[in-house]
KEVEXKE-495155 format. One record per residue (C-alpha): residue in three letters; residue number from 1; y negated, z negated, x negated. Coordinates in pm, whole numbers, plus 50000, padded with zeros to 5 digits. Layout:
<rs>
{"ALA"; NUM; {Y; Z; X}}
...
</rs>
This chain:
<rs>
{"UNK"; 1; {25627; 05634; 95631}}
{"UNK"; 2; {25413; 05363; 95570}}
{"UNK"; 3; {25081; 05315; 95852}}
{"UNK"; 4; {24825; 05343; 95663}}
{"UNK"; 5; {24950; 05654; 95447}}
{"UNK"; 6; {24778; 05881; 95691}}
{"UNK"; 7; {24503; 05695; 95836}}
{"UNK"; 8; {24406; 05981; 96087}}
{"UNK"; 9; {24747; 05837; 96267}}
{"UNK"; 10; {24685; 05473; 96185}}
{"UNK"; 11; {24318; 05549; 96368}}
{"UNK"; 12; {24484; 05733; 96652}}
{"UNK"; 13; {24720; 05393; 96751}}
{"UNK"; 14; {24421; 05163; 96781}}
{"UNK"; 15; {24196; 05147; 97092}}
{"UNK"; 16; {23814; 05188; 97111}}
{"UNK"; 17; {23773; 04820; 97121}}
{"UNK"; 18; {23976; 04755; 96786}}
{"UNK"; 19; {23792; 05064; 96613}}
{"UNK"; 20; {23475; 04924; 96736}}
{"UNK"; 21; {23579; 04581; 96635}}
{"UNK"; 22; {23653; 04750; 96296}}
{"UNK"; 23; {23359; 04908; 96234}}
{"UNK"; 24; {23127; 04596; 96300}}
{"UNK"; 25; {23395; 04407; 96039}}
{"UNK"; 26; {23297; 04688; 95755}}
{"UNK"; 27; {22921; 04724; 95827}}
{"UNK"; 28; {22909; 04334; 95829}}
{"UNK"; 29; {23061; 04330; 95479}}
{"UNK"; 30; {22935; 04614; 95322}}
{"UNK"; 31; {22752; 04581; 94994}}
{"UNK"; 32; {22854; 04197; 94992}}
{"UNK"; 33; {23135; 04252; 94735}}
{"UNK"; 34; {23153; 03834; 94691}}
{"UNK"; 35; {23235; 03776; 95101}}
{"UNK"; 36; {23559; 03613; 95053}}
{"UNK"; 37; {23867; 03703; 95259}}
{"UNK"; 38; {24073; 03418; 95248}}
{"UNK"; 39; {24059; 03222; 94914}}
{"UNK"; 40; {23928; 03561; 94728}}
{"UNK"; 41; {23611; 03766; 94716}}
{"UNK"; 42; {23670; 04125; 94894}}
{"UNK"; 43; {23568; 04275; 94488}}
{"UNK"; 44; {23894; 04065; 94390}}
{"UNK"; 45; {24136; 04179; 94662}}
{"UNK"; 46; {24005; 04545; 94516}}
{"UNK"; 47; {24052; 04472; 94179}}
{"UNK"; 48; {24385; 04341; 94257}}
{"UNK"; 49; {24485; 04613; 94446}}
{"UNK"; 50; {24417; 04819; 94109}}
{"UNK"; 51; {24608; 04580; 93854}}
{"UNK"; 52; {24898; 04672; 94120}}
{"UNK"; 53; {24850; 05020; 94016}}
{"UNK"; 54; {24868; 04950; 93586}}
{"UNK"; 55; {24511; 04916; 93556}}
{"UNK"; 56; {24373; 04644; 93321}}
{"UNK"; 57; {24068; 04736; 93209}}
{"UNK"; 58; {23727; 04748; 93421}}
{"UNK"; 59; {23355; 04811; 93382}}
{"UNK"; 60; {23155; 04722; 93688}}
{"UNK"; 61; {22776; 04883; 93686}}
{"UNK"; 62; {22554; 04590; 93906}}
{"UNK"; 63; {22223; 04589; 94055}}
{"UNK"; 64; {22212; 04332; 94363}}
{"UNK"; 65; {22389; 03998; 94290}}
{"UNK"; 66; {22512; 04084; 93945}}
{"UNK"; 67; {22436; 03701; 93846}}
{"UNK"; 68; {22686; 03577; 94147}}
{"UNK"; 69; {22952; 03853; 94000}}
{"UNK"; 70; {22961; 03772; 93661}}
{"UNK"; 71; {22914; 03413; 93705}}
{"UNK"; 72; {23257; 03459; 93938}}
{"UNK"; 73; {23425; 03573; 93679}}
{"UNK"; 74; {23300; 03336; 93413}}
{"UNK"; 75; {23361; 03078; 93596}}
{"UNK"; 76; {23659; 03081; 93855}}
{"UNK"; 77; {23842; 03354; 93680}}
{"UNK"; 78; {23796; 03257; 93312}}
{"UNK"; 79; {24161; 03243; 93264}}
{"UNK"; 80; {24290; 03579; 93410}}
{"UNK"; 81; {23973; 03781; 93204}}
{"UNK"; 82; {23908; 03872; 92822}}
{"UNK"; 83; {23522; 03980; 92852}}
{"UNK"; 84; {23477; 04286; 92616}}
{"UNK"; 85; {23071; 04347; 92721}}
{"UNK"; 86; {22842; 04159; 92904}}
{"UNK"; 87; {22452; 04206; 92981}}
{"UNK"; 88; {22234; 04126; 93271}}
{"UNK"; 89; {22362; 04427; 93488}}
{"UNK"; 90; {22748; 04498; 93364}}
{"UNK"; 91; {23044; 04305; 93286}}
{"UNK"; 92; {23353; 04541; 93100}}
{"UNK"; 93; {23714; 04299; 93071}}
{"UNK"; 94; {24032; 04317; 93092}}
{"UNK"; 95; {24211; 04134; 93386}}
{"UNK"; 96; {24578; 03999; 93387}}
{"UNK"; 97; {24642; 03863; 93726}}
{"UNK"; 98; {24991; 03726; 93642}}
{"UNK"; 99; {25051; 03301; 93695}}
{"UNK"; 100; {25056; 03115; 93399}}
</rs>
């Protein structure tokens, strides 16, 4: 069994330093979808995560930074997206993350 496919257990092996160490991690990053971890914005390591799964196709609904998003994706990720709709608060593509 994998860790983290029960996280009530993966919870229970980590001490109240490391779950309070945790928690000021998440509320740090919360809402800031573009906070990169490593070389990729946490929204990318998501998105990824979902391409894993089969899915191509997204529609993210923004408020707050949509200009930063959609500019990311215009601009540093222009060759893994087809845009399908774009206005000033949502982006819809497709997304191949595959090396060319």
């Amino acid at each position: 069994m994998k860790l983290f496919d029960n996280t009530q257990v993966a919870f229970a092996l980590k001490t109240d330093s490391q779950l309070e160490r945790a928690y000021f991690l998440f509320k740090m990053i919360q809402n800031q979808p573009m906070v990169r971890i490593g070389t990729k914005p946490i929204l990318m390591h998501i998105i990824d995560n979902y391409v894993e799964q089969g899915y191509i196709e997204f529609v993210l609904c923004l408020g707050y930074k949509s200009n930063t998003i959609i500019n990311y994706f215009l601009k540093e990720r222009k060759k893994n997206i087809k845009i399908l709709f774009k206005d000033k608060t949502h982006i819809k593509f497709e997304y191949n993350n595959k090396k060319k």
